[in-house]
Biopython code that builds the backbone (N, CA, C, O; Angstrom):
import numpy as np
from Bio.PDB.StructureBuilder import StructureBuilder

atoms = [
    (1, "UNK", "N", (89.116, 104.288, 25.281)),
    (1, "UNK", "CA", (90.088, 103.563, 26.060)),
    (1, "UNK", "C", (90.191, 102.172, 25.457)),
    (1, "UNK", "O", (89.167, 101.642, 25.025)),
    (2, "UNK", "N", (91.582, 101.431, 25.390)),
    (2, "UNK", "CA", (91.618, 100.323, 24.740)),
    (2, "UNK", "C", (92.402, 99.190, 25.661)),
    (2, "UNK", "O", (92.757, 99.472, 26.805)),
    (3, "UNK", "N", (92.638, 97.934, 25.098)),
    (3, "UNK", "CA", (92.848, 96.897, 25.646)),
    (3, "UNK", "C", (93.767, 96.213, 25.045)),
    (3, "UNK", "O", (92.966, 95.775, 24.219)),
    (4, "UNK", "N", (94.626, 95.792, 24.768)),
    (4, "UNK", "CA", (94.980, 95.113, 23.376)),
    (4, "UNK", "C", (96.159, 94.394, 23.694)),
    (4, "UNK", "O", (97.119, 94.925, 24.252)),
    (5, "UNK", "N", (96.119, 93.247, 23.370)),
    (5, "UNK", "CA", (97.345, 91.883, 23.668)),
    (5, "UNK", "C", (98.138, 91.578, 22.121)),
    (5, "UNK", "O", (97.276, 91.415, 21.257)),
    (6, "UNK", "N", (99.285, 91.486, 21.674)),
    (6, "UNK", "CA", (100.347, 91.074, 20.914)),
    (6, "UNK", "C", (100.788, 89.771, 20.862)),
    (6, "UNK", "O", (101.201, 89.452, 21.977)),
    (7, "UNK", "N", (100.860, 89.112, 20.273)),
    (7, "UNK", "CA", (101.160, 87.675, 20.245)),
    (7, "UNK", "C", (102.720, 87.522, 19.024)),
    (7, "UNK", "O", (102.506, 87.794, 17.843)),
    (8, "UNK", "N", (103.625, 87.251, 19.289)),
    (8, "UNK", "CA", (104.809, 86.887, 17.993)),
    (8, "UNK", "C", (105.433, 85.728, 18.440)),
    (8, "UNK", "O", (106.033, 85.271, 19.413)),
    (9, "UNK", "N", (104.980, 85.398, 17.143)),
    (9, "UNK", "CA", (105.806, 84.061, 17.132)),
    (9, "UNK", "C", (106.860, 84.031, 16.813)),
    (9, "UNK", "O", (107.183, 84.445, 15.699)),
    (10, "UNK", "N", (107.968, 83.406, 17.898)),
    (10, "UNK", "CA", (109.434, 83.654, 17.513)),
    (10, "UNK", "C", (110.003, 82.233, 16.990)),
    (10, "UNK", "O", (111.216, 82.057, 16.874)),
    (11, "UNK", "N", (109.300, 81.490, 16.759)),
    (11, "UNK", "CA", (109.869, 80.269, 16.263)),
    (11, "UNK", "C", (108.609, 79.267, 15.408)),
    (11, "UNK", "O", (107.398, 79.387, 15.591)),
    (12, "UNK", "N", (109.405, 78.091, 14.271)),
    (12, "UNK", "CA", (108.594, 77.276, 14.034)),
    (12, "UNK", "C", (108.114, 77.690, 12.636)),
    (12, "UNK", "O", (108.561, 78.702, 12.095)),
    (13, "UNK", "N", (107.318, 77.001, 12.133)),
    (13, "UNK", "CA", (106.697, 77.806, 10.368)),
    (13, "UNK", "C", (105.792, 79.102, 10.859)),
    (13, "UNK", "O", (106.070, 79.922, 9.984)),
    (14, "UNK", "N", (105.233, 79.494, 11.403)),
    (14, "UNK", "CA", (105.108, 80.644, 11.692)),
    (14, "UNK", "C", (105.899, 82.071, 12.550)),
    (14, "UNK", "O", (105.199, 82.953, 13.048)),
    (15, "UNK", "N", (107.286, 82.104, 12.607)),
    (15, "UNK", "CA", (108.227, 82.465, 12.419)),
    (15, "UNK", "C", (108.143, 83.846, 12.180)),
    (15, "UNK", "O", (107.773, 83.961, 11.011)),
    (16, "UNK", "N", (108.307, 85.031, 12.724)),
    (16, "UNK", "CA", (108.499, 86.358, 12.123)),
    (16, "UNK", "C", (106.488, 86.747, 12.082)),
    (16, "UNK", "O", (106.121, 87.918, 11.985)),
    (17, "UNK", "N", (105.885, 86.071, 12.134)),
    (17, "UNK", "CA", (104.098, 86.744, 12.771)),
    (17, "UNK", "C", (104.035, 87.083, 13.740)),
    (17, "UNK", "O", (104.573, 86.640, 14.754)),
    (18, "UNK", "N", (103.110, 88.253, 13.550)),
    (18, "UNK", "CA", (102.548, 88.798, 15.156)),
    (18, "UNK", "C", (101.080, 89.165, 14.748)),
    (18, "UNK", "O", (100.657, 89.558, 13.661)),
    (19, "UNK", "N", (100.443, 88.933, 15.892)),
    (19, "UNK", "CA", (99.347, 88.605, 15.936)),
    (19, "UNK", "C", (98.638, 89.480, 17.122)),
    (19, "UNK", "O", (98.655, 89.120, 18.299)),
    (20, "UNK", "N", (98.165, 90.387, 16.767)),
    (20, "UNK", "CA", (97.315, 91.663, 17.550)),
    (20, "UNK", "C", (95.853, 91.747, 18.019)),
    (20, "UNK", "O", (95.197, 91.893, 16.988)),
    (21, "UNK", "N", (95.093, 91.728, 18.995)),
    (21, "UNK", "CA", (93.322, 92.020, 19.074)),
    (21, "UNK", "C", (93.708, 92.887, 20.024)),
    (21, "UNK", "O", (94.436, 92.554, 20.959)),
    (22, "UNK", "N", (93.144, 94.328, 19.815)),
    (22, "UNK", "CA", (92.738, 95.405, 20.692)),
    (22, "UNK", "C", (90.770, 95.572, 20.708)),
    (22, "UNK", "O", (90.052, 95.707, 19.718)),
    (23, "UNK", "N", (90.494, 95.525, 21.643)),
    (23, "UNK", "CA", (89.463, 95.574, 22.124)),
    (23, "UNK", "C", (89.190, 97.516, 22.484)),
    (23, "UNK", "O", (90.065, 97.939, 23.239)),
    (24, "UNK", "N", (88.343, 98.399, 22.125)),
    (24, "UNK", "CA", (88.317, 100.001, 22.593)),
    (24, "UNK", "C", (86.758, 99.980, 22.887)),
    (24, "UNK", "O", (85.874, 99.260, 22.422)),
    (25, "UNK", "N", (86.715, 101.072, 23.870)),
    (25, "UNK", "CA", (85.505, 101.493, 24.502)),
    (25, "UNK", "C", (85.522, 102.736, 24.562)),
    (25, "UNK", "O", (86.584, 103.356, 24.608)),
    (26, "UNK", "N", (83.977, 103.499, 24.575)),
    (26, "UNK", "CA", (84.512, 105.138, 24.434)),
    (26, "UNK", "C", (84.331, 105.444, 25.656)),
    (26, "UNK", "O", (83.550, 104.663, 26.198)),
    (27, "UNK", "N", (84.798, 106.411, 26.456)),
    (27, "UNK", "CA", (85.176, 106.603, 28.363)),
    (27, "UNK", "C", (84.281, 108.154, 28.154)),
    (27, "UNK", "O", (83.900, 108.604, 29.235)),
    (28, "UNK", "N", (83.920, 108.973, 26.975)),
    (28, "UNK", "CA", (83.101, 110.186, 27.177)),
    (28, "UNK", "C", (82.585, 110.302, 25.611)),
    (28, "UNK", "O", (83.442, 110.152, 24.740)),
    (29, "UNK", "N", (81.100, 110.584, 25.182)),
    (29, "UNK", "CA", (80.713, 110.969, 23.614)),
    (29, "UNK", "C", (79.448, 112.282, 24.060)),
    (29, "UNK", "O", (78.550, 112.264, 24.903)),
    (30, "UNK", "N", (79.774, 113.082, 23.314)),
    (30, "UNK", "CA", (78.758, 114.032, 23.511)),
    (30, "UNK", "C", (78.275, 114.189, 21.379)),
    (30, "UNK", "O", (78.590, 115.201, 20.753)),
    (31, "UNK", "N", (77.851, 113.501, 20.993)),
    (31, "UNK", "CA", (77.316, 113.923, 19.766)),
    (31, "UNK", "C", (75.953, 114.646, 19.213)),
    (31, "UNK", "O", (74.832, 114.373, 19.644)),
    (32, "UNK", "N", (76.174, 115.439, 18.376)),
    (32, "UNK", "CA", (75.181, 116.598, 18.176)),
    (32, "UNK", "C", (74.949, 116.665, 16.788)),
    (32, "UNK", "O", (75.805, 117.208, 16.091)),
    (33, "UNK", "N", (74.114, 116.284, 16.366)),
    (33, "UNK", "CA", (73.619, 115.943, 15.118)),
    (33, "UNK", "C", (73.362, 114.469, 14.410)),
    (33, "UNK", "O", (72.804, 113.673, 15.165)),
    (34, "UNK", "N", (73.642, 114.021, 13.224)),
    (34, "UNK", "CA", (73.319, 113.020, 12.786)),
    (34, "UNK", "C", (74.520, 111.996, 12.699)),
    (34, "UNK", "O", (74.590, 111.044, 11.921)),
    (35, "UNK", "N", (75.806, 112.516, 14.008)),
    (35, "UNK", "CA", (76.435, 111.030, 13.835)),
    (35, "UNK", "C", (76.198, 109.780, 14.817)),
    (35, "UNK", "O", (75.471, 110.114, 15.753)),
    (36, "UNK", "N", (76.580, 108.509, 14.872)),
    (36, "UNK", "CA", (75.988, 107.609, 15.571)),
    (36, "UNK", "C", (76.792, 107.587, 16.488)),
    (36, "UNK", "O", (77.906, 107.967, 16.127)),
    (37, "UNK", "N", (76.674, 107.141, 18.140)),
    (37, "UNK", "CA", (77.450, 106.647, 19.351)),
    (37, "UNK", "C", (77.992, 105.697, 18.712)),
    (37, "UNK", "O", (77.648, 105.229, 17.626)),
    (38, "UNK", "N", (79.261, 105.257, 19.702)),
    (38, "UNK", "CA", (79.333, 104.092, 19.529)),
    (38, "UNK", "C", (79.806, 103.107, 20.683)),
    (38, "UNK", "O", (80.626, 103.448, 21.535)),
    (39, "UNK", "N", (79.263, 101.964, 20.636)),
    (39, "UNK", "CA", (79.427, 101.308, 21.969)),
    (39, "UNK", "C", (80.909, 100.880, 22.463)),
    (39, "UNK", "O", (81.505, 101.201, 23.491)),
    (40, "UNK", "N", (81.358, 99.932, 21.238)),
    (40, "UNK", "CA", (82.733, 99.153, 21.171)),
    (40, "UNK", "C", (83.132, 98.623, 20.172)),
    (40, "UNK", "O", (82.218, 98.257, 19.433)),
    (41, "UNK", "N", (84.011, 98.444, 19.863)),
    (41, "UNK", "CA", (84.987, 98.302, 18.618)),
    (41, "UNK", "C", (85.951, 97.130, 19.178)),
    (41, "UNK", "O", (86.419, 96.988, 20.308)),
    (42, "UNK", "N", (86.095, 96.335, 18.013)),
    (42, "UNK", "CA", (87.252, 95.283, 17.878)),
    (42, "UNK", "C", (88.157, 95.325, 17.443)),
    (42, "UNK", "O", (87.931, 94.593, 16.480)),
    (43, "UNK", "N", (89.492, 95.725, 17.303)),
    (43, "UNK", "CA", (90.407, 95.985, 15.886)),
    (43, "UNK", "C", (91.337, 94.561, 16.435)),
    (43, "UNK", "O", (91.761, 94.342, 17.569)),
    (44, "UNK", "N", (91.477, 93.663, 15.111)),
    (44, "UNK", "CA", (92.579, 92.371, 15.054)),
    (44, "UNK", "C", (93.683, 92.799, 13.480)),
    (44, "UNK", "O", (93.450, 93.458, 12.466)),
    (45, "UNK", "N", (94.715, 92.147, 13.897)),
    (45, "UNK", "CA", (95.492, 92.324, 12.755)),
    (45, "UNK", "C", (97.198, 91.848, 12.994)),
    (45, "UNK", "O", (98.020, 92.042, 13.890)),
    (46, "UNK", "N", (97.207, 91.009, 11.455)),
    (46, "UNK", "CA", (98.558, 90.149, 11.306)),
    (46, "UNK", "C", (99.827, 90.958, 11.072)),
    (46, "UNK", "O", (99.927, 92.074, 10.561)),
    (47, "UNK", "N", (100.569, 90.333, 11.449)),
    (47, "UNK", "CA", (101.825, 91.637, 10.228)),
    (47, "UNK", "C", (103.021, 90.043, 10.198)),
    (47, "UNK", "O", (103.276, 89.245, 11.100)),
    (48, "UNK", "N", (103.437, 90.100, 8.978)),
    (48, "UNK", "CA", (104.711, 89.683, 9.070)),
    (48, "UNK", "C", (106.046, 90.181, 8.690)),
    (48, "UNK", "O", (106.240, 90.913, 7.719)),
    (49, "UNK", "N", (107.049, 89.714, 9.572)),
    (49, "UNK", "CA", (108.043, 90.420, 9.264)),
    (49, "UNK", "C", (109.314, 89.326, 8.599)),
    (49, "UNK", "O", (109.512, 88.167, 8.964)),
    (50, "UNK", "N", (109.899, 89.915, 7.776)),
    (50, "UNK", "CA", (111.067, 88.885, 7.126)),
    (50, "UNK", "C", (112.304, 89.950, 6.913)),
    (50, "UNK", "O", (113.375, 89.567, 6.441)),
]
sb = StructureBuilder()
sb.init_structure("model")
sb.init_model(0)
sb.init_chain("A")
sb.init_seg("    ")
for serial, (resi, resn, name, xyz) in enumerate(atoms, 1):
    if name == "N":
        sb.init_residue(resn, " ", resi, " ")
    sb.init_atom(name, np.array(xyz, "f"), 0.0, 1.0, " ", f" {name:<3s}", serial, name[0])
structure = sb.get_structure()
């Protein structure tokens, strides 16, 4: 399950950026063998557009 806020800047020298942090959590893991749980994850990321 995730979380995640968008930010774009529509004006100014940063102009045409957007600006992303999703935050995820796992809501069920049943693993069986040698892979690892995992607690939580961060994903951030720019994009520009022109």
């Amino acid at each position: 399950m995730g979380v995640g806020l968008n930010f774009l800047i529509p004006g100014g020298p940063l102009k045409g950026n957007r600006f992303a942090v999703e935050g995820l959590f796992p809501v069920y893991q049943h693993v069986d063998g040698p892979q690892l749980e995992q607690d939580w994850m961060v994903t951030a990321g720019w994009q520009y557009a022109f």
